[in-house]
Wavefront OBJ file of the C-alpha trace (Angstrom):
o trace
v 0.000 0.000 0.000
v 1.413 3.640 -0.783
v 0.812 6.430 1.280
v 0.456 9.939 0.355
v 4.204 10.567 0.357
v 4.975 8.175 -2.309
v 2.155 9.476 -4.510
v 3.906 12.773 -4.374
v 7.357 11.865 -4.550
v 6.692 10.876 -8.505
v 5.987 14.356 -8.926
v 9.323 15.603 -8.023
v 12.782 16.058 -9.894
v 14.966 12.785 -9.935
v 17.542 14.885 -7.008
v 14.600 15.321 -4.835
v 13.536 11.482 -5.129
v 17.621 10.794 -4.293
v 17.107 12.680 -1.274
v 14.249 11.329 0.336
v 14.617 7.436 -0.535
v 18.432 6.914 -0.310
v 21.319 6.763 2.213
v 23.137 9.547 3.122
v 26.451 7.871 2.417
v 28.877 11.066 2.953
v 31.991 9.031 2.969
v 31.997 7.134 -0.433
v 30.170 9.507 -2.972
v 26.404 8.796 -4.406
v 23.078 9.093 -2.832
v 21.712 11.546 -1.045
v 24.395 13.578 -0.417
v 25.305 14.009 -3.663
v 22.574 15.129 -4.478
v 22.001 17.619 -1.520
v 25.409 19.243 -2.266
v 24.622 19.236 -6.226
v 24.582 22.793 -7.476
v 22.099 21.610 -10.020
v 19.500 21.186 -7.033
v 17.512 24.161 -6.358
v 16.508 25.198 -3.614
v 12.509 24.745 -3.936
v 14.127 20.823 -4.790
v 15.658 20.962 -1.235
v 12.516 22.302 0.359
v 10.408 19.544 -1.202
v 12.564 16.935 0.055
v 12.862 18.071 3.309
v 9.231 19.029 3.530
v 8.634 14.816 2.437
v 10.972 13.935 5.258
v 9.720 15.692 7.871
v 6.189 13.842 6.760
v 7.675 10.715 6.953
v 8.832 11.470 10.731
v 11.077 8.883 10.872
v 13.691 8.466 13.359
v 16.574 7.259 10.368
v 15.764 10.813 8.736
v 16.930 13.124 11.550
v 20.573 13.986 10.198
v 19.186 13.889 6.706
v 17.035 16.665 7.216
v 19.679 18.051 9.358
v 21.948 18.463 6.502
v 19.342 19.749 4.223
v 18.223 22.649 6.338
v 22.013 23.497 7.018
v 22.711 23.374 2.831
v 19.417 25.719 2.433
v 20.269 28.064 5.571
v 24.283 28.464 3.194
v 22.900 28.965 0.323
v 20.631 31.517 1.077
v 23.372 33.032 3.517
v 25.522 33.137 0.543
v 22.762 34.495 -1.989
v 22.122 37.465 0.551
v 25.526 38.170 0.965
v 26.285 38.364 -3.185
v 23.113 40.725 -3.528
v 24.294 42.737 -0.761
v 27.954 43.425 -0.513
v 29.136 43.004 -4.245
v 28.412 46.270 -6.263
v 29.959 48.826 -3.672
v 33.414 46.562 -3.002
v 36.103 48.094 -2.316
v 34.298 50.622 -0.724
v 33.448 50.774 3.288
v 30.253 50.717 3.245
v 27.250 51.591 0.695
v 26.734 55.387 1.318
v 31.036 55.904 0.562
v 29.899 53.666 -2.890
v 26.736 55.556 -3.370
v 28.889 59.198 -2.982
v 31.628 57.580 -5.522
v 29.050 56.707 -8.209
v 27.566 60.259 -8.044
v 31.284 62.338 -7.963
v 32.240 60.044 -11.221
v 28.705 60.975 -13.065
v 29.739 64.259 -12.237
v 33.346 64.486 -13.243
v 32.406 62.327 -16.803
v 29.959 64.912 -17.531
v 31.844 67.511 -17.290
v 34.649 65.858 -19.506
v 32.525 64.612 -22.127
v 30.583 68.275 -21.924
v 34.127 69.952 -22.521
v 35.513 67.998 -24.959
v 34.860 69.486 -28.672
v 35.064 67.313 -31.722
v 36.721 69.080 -34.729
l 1 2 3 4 5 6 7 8 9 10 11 12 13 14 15 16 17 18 19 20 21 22 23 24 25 26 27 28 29 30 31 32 33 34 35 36 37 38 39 40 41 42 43 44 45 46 47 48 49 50 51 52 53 54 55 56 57 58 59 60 61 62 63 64 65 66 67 68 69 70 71 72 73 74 75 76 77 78 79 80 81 82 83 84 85 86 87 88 89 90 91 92 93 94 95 96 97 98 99 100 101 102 103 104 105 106 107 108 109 110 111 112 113 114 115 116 117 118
Protein backbone atom coordinates (compact mmCIF):
# COMPACT_ATOMS: atom_id res chain seq x y z
CA UNK A 1 0.00 0.00 0.00
CA UNK A 2 1.41 3.64 -0.78
CA UNK A 3 0.81 6.43 1.28
CA UNK A 4 0.46 9.94 0.36
CA UNK A 5 4.20 10.57 0.36
CA UNK A 6 4.98 8.18 -2.31
CA UNK A 7 2.16 9.48 -4.51
CA UNK A 8 3.91 12.77 -4.37
CA UNK A 9 7.36 11.86 -4.55
CA UNK A 10 6.69 10.88 -8.50
CA UNK A 11 5.99 14.36 -8.93
CA UNK A 12 9.32 15.60 -8.02
CA UNK A 13 12.78 16.06 -9.89
CA UNK A 14 14.97 12.79 -9.94
CA UNK A 15 17.54 14.89 -7.01
CA UNK A 16 14.60 15.32 -4.83
CA UNK A 17 13.54 11.48 -5.13
CA UNK A 18 17.62 10.79 -4.29
CA UNK A 19 17.11 12.68 -1.27
CA UNK A 20 14.25 11.33 0.34
CA UNK A 21 14.62 7.44 -0.53
CA UNK A 22 18.43 6.91 -0.31
CA UNK A 23 21.32 6.76 2.21
CA UNK A 24 23.14 9.55 3.12
CA UNK A 25 26.45 7.87 2.42
CA UNK A 26 28.88 11.07 2.95
CA UNK A 27 31.99 9.03 2.97
CA UNK A 28 32.00 7.13 -0.43
CA UNK A 29 30.17 9.51 -2.97
CA UNK A 30 26.40 8.80 -4.41
CA UNK A 31 23.08 9.09 -2.83
CA UNK A 32 21.71 11.55 -1.04
CA UNK A 33 24.40 13.58 -0.42
CA UNK A 34 25.31 14.01 -3.66
CA UNK A 35 22.57 15.13 -4.48
CA UNK A 36 22.00 17.62 -1.52
CA UNK A 37 25.41 19.24 -2.27
CA UNK A 38 24.62 19.24 -6.23
CA UNK A 39 24.58 22.79 -7.48
CA UNK A 40 22.10 21.61 -10.02
CA UNK A 41 19.50 21.19 -7.03
CA UNK A 42 17.51 24.16 -6.36
CA UNK A 43 16.51 25.20 -3.61
CA UNK A 44 12.51 24.74 -3.94
CA UNK A 45 14.13 20.82 -4.79
CA UNK A 46 15.66 20.96 -1.24
CA UNK A 47 12.52 22.30 0.36
CA UNK A 48 10.41 19.54 -1.20
CA UNK A 49 12.56 16.93 0.06
CA UNK A 50 12.86 18.07 3.31
CA UNK A 51 9.23 19.03 3.53
CA UNK A 52 8.63 14.82 2.44
CA UNK A 53 10.97 13.93 5.26
CA UNK A 54 9.72 15.69 7.87
CA UNK A 55 6.19 13.84 6.76
CA UNK A 56 7.67 10.71 6.95
CA UNK A 57 8.83 11.47 10.73
CA UNK A 58 11.08 8.88 10.87
CA UNK A 59 13.69 8.47 13.36
CA UNK A 60 16.57 7.26 10.37
CA UNK A 61 15.76 10.81 8.74
CA UNK A 62 16.93 13.12 11.55
CA UNK A 63 20.57 13.99 10.20
CA UNK A 64 19.19 13.89 6.71
CA UNK A 65 17.03 16.66 7.22
CA UNK A 66 19.68 18.05 9.36
CA UNK A 67 21.95 18.46 6.50
CA UNK A 68 19.34 19.75 4.22
CA UNK A 69 18.22 22.65 6.34
CA UNK A 70 22.01 23.50 7.02
CA UNK A 71 22.71 23.37 2.83
CA UNK A 72 19.42 25.72 2.43
CA UNK A 73 20.27 28.06 5.57
CA UNK A 74 24.28 28.46 3.19
CA UNK A 75 22.90 28.97 0.32
CA UNK A 76 20.63 31.52 1.08
CA UNK A 77 23.37 33.03 3.52
CA UNK A 78 25.52 33.14 0.54
CA UNK A 79 22.76 34.50 -1.99
CA UNK A 80 22.12 37.47 0.55
CA UNK A 81 25.53 38.17 0.96
CA UNK A 82 26.28 38.36 -3.19
CA UNK A 83 23.11 40.72 -3.53
CA UNK A 84 24.29 42.74 -0.76
CA UNK A 85 27.95 43.42 -0.51
CA UNK A 86 29.14 43.00 -4.25
CA UNK A 87 28.41 46.27 -6.26
CA UNK A 88 29.96 48.83 -3.67
CA UNK A 89 33.41 46.56 -3.00
CA UNK A 90 36.10 48.09 -2.32
CA UNK A 91 34.30 50.62 -0.72
CA UNK A 92 33.45 50.77 3.29
CA UNK A 93 30.25 50.72 3.25
CA UNK A 94 27.25 51.59 0.70
CA UNK A 95 26.73 55.39 1.32
CA UNK A 96 31.04 55.90 0.56
CA UNK A 97 29.90 53.67 -2.89
CA UNK A 98 26.74 55.56 -3.37
CA UNK A 99 28.89 59.20 -2.98
CA UNK A 100 31.63 57.58 -5.52
CA UNK A 101 29.05 56.71 -8.21
CA UNK A 102 27.57 60.26 -8.04
CA UNK A 103 31.28 62.34 -7.96
CA UNK A 104 32.24 60.04 -11.22
CA UNK A 105 28.70 60.97 -13.06
CA UNK A 106 29.74 64.26 -12.24
CA UNK A 107 33.35 64.49 -13.24
CA UNK A 108 32.41 62.33 -16.80
CA UNK A 109 29.96 64.91 -17.53
CA UNK A 110 31.84 67.51 -17.29
CA UNK A 111 34.65 65.86 -19.51
CA UNK A 112 32.53 64.61 -22.13
CA UNK A 113 30.58 68.27 -21.92
CA UNK A 114 34.13 69.95 -22.52
CA UNK A 115 35.51 68.00 -24.96
CA UNK A 116 34.86 69.49 -28.67
CA UNK A 117 35.06 67.31 -31.72
CA UNK A 118 36.72 69.08 -34.73
Amino acid sequence: MKNDTDILLGDHTDNVQIITTEPLRECYGGGAWEAIKDPATSVENLKNALRILEEKNEPRTKRKIEKIKKEIKSREDFQKCKEKAIWWYPFRSEKEGREFIHRWNEVTGMIKGGVQHE
